[in-house]
LUMZA-796643 format. One record per atom (N, C-alpha, C, O): residue in one letter; x, y, z; atom name. Coordinates in pm, whole numbers, plus 50000, padded with zeros to 5 digits. Example, Ala and Ser with C-alpha at 12.3 -4.5 7.8 and 13.67 -1.06 7.14 Angstrom:
<atoms>
res / c1 / c2 / c3 / atom
A / 51319 / 49431 / 50780 / N
A / 51230 / 49550 / 50780 / CA
A / 51320 / 49670 / 50780 / C
A / 51424 / 49668 / 50846 / O
S / 51285 / 49775 / 50708 / N
S / 51367 / 49894 / 50714 / CA
S / 51290 / 50003 / 50787 / C
S / 51341 / 50114 / 50804 / O
</atoms>
This chain:
<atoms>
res / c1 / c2 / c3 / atom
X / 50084 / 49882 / 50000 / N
X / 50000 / 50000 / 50000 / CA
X / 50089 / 50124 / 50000 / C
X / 50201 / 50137 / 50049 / O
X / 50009 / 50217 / 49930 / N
X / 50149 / 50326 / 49847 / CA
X / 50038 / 50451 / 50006 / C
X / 49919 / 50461 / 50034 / O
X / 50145 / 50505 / 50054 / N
X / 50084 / 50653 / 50124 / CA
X / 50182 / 50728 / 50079 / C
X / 50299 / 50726 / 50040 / O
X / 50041 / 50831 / 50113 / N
X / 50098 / 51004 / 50055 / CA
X / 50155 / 51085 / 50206 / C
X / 50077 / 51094 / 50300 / O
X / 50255 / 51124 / 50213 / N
X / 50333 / 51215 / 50344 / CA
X / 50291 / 51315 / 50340 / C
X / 50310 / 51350 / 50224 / O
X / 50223 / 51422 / 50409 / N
X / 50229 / 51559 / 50393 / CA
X / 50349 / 51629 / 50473 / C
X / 50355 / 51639 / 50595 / O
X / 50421 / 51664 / 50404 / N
X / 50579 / 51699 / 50547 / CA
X / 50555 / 51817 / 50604 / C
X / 50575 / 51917 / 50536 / O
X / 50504 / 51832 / 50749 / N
X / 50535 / 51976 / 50766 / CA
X / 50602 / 51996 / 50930 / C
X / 50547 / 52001 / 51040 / O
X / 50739 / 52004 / 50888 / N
X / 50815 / 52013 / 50974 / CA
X / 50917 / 51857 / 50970 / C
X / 51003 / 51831 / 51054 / O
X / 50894 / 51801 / 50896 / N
X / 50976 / 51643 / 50883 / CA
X / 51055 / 51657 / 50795 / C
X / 51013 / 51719 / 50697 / O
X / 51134 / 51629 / 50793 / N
X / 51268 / 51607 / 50678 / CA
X / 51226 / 51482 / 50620 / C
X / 51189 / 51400 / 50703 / O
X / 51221 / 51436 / 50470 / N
X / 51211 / 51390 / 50365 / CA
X / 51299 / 51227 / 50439 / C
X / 51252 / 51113 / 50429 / O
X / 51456 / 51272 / 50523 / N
X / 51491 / 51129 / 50545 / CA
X / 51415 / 51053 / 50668 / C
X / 51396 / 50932 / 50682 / O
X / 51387 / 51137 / 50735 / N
X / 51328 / 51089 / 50867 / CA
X / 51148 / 51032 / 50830 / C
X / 51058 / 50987 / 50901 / O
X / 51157 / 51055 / 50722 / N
X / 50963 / 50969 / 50685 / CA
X / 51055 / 50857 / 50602 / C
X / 51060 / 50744 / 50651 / O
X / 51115 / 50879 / 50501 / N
X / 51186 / 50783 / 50494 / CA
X / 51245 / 50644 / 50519 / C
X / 51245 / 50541 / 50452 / O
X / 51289 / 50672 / 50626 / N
X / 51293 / 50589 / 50718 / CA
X / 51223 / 50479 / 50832 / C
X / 51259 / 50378 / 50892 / O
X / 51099 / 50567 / 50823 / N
X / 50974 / 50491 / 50885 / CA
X / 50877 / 50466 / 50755 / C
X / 50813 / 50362 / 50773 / O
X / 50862 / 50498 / 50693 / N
X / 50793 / 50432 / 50582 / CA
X / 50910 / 50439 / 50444 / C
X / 50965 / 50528 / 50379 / O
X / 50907 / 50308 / 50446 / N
X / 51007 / 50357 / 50290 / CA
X / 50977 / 50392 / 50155 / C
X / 51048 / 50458 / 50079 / O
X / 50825 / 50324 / 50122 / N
X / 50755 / 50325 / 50042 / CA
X / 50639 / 50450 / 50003 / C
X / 50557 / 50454 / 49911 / O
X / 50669 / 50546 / 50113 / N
X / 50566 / 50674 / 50111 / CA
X / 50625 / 50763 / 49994 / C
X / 50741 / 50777 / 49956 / O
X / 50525 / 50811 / 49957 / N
X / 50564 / 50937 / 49868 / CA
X / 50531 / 51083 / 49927 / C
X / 50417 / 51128 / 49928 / O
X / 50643 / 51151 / 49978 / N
X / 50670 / 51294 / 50055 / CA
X / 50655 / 51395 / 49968 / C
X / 50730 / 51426 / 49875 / O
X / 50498 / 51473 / 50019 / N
X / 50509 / 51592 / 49939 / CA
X / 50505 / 51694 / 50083 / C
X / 50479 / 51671 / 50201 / O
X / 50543 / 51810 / 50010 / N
X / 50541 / 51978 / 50114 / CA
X / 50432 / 52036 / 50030 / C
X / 50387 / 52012 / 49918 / O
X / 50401 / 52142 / 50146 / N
X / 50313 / 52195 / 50071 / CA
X / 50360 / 52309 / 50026 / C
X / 50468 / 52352 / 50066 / O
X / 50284 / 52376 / 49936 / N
X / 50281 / 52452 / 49829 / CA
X / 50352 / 52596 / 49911 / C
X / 50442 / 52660 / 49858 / O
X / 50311 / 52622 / 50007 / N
X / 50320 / 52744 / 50108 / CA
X / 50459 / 52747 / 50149 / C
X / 50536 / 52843 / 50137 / O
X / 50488 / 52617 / 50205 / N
X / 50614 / 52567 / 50234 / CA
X / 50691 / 52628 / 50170 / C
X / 50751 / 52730 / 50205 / O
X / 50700 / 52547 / 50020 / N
X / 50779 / 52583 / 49914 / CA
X / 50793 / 52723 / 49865 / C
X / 50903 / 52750 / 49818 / O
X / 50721 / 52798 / 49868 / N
X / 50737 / 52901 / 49825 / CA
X / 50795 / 52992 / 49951 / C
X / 50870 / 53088 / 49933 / O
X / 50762 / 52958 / 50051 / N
X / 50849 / 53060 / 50157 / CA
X / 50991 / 53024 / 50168 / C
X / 51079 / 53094 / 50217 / O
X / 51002 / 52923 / 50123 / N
X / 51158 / 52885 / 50175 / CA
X / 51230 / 52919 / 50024 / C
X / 51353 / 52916 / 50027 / O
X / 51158 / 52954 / 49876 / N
X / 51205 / 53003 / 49775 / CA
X / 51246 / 53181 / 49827 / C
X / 51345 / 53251 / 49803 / O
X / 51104 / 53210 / 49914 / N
X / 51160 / 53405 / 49916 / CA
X / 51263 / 53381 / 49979 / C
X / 51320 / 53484 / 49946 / O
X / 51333 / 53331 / 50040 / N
X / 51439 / 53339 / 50165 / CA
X / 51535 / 53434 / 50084 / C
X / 51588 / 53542 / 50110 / O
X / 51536 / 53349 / 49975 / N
X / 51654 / 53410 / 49841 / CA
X / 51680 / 53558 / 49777 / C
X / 51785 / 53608 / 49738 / O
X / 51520 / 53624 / 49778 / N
X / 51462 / 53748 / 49713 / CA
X / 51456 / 53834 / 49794 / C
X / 51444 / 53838 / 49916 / O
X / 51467 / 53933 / 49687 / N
X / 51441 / 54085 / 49754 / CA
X / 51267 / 54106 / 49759 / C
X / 51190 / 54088 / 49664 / O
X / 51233 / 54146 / 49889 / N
X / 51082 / 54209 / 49907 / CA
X / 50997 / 54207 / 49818 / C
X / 50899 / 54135 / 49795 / O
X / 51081 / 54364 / 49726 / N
X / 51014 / 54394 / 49620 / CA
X / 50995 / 54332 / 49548 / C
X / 50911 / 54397 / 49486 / O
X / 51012 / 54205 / 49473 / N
X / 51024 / 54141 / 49379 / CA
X / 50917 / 54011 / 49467 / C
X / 50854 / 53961 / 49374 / O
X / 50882 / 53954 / 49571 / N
X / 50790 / 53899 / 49585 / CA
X / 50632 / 53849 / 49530 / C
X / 50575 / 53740 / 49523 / O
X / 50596 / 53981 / 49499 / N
X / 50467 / 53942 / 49400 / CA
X / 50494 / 53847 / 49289 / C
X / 50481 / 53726 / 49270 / O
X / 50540 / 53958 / 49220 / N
X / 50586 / 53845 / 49054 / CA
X / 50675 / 53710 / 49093 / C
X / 50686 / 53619 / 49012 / O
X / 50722 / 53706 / 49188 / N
X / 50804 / 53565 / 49245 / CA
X / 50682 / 53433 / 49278 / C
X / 50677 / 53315 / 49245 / O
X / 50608 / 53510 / 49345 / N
X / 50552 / 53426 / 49432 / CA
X / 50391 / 53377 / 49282 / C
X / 50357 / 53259 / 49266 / O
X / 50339 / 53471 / 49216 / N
X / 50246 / 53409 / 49110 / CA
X / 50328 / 53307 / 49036 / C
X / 50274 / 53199 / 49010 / O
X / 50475 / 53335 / 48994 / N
X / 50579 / 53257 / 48881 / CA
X / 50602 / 53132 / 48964 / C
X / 50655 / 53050 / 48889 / O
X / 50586 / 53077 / 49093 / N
X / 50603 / 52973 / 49182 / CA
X / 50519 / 52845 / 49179 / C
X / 50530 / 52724 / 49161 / O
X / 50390 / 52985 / 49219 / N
X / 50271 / 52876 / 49215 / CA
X / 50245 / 52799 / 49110 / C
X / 50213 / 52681 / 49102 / O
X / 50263 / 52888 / 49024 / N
X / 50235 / 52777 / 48866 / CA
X / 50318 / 52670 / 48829 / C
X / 50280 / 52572 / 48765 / O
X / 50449 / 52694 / 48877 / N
X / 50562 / 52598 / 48873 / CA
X / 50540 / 52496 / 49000 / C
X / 50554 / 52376 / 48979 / O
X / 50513 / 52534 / 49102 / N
X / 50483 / 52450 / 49198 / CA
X / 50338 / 52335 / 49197 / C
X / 50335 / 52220 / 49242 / O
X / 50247 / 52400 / 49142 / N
X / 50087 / 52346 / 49108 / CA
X / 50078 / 52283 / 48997 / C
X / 49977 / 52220 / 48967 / O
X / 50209 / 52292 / 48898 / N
X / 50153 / 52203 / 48795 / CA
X / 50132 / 52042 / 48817 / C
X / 50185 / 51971 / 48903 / O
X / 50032 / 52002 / 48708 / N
X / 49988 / 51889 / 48717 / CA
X / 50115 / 51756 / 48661 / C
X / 50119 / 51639 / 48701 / O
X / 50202 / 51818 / 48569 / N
X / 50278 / 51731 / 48527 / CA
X / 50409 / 51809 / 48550 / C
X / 50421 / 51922 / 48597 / O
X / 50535 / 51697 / 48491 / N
X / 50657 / 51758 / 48545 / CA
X / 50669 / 51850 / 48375 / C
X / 50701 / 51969 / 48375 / O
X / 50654 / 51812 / 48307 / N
X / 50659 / 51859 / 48157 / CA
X / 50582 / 52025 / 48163 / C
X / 50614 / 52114 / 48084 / O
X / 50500 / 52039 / 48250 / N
X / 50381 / 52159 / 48257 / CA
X / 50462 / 52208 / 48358 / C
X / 50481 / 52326 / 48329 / O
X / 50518 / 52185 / 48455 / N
X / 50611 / 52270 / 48538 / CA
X / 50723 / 52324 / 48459 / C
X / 50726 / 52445 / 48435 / O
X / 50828 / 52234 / 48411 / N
X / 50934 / 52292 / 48310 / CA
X / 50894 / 52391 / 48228 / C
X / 50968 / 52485 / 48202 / O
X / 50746 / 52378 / 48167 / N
X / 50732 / 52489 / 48047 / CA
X / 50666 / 52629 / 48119 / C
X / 50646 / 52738 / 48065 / O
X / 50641 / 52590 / 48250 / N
X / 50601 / 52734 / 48341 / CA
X / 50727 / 52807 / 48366 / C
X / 50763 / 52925 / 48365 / O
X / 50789 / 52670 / 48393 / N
X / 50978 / 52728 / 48442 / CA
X / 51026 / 52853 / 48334 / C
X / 51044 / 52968 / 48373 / O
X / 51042 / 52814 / 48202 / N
X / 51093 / 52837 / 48088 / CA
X / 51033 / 52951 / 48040 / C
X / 51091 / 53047 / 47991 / O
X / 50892 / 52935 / 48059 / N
X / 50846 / 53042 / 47965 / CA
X / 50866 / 53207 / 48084 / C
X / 50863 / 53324 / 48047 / O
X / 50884 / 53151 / 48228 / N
X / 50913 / 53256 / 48296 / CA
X / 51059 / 53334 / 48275 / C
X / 51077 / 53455 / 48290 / O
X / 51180 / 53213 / 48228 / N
X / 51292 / 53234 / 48227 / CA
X / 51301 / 53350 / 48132 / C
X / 51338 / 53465 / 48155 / O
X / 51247 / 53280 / 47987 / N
X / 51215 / 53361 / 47867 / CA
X / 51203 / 53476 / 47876 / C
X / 51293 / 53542 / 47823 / O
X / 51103 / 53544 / 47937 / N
X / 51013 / 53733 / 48009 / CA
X / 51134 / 53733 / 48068 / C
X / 51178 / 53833 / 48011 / O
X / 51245 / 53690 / 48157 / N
X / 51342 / 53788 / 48194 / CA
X / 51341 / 53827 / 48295 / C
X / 51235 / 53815 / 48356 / O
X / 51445 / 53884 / 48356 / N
X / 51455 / 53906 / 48497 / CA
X / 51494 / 54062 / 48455 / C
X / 51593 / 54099 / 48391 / O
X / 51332 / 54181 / 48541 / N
X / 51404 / 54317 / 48485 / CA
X / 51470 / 54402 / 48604 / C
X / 51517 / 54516 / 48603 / O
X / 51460 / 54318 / 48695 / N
X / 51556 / 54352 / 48776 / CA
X / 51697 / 54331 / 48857 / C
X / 51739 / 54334 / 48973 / O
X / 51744 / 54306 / 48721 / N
X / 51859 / 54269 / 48752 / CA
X / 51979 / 54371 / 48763 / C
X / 51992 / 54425 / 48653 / O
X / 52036 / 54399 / 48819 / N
X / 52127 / 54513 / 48755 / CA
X / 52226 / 54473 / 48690 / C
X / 52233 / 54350 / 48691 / O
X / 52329 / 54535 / 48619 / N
X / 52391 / 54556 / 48525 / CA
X / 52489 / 54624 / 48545 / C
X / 52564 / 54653 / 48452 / O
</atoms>
């Protein structure tokens, strides 16, 4: 019998370890707060819509092309 992990607050080895056969997901919230750690403030909005879609997709193929097509538009705040 296949179970689903919800991790919140567990490290990936420590479920692991008690179930070997589980499949460990985080949630969505998770993920994206521990992505701002990286970012500046200002740049949060457009971070955090460009996440969800990458984070929520249904397939890994539909995540990559959320990835990509964000890469594509550019980063306009970058300096130079």
């Amino acid at each position: 019998m296949l179970k689903t992990i919800y991790a919140y607050g567990l490290r990936r080895t420590e479920i692991n370890d008690t179930w070997p056969l589980a499949d460990v997901q985080q949630c969505v919230v998770d993920l994206v707060r521990a992505s701002l750690k990286y970012t500046s403030r200002k740049c949060w909005s457009r971070i955090t819509t460009e996440l969800r879609a990458i984070y929520t997709a249904p397939t890994v193929e539909a995540a990559n092309y959320c990835s990509t097509s964000s890469s594509r538009n550019g980063n306009r705040n970058t300096r130079r």
